[in-house]
N, C-alpha and C positions, 0 to 999 in steps of 0.2 A: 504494500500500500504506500503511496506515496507521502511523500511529506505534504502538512495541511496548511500550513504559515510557521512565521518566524515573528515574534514578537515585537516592535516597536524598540525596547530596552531590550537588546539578546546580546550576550557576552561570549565569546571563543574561548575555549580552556582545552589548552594543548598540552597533553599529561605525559609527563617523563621522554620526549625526545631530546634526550642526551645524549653525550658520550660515549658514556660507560654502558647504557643498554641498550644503543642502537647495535652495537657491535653481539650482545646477544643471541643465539643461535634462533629465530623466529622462524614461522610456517611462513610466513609472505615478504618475499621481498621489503627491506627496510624503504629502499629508496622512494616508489610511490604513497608511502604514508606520509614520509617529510616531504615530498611534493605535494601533496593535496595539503596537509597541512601550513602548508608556505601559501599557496595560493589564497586560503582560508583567510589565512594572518593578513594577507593584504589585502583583500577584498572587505574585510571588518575594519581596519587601519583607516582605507579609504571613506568607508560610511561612518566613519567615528564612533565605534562601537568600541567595547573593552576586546579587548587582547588578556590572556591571563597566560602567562606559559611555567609551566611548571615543572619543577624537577624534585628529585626524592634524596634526600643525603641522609637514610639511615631509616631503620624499624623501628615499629613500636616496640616498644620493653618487655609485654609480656612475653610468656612460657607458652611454645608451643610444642606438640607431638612432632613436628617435622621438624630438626634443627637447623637453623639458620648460621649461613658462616660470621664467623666472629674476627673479623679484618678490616682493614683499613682499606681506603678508597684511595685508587692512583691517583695521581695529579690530573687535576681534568673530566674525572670520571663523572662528576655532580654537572660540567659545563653542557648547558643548551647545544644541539649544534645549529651550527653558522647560515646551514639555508633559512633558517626561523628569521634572521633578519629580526634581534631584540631591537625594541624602539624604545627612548624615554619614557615614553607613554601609557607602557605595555606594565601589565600588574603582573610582578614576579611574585611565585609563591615556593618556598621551598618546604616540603612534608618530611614528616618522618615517618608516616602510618602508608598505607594504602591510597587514603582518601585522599583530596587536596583540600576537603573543608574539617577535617579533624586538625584540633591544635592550630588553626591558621586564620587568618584573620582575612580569609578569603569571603563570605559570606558577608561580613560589615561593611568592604571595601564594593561588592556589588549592590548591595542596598544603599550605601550612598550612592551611587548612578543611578539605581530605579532598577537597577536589571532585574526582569522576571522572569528571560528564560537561559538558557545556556545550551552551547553546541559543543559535542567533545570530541574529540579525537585522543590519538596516543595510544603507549605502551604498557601494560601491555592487558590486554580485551578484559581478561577476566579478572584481574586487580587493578592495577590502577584506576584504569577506566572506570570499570565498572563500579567499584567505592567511591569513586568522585560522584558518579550519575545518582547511586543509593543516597548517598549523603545531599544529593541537589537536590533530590524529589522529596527527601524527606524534608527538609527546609522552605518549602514549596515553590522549588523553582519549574516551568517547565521544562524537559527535557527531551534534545534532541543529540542521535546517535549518529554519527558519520561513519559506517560499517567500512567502506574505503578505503579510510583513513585511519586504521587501528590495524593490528598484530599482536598475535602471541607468542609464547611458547610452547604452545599443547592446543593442537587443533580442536581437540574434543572440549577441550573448556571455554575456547572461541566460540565453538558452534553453538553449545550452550546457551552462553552468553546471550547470543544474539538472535536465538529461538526461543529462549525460554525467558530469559530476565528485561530483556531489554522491551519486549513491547509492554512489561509492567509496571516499566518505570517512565515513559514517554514514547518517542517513534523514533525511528530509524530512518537514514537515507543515504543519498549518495556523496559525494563532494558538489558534485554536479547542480543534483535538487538544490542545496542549500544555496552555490550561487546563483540561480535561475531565483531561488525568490527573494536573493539582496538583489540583485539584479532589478529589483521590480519594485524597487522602495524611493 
């Protein structure tokens, strides 16, 4: 189903294209996700809309079953990369959870602009992403999924994702959809 509108106040939130997990071993090619994502960035730039690009420099704290490595991040490994094109203007958020609205003062920074709804992309489908978008919906932003524009590492938690969770949390579309309806603002 296609996408229905884009909100009047709609924010771009581009989740962990960095560094250190573009290089990642992903199911989809990295390169078309930071391109759709690039083009994204400048077509919201151009309509003056927020930009939020985000990156991840570390986990939550708690205890889990599956152990998490306990090391240190290379030089660089946290840096956006360079097709993003950061601008002054562009709302940096750096996480240490999953989400980009846990611990971060992501949510304040959109309510002073009025934004009510958000488009995501990033890395990777079933975390990142997908805790940014739970966490937006639940904050009651609408939400919109650029399936395109995302990768994992585990096809089967992608598909998931994107068959089961994501039409609960708002809609889905293309890169494309999304600029055919800035396009049209």
């Amino acid at each position: 189903m296609p996408l229905t509108q884009l909100d009047a106040n709609t924010a771009l939130i581009v989740v962990d294209l960095q560094k250190g997990i573009v290089g990642y071993p992903l199911i989809d090619p990295v390169g078309p996700v930071i391109e759709h994502s690039q083009k994204l960035s400048d077509v919201f730039r151009q309509k003056g809309l927020p930009v939020v690009l985000v990156n991840v420099a570390g986990g939550a704290p708690g205890r889990t079953q599956q152990p998490r490595p306990q090391r240190a991040f290379p030089d660089g490994w946290t840096e956006l990369v360079p097709e993003l094109k950061a601008q002054d203007g562009d709302l940096l958020v750096t996480k240490h959870s999953w989400g980009a609205f846990a611990n971060t003062d992501l949510d304040a920074k959109l309510k002073e602009r009025g934004v009510t709804q958000v488009v995501i992309t990033g890395i990777a489908t079933a975390t990142g992403v997908e805790a940014t978008a739970r966490q937006a919906y639940e904050l009651g932003y609408n939400v919109t999924l650029v399936t395109d524009a995302m990768t994992d590492m585990r096809a089967e938690a992608q598909q998931y994702s994107v068959t089961n969770v994501f039409p609960r949390l708002g809609e889905t579309g293309s890169t494309q959809e999304v600029l055919d309806l800035l396009a049209n603002r």
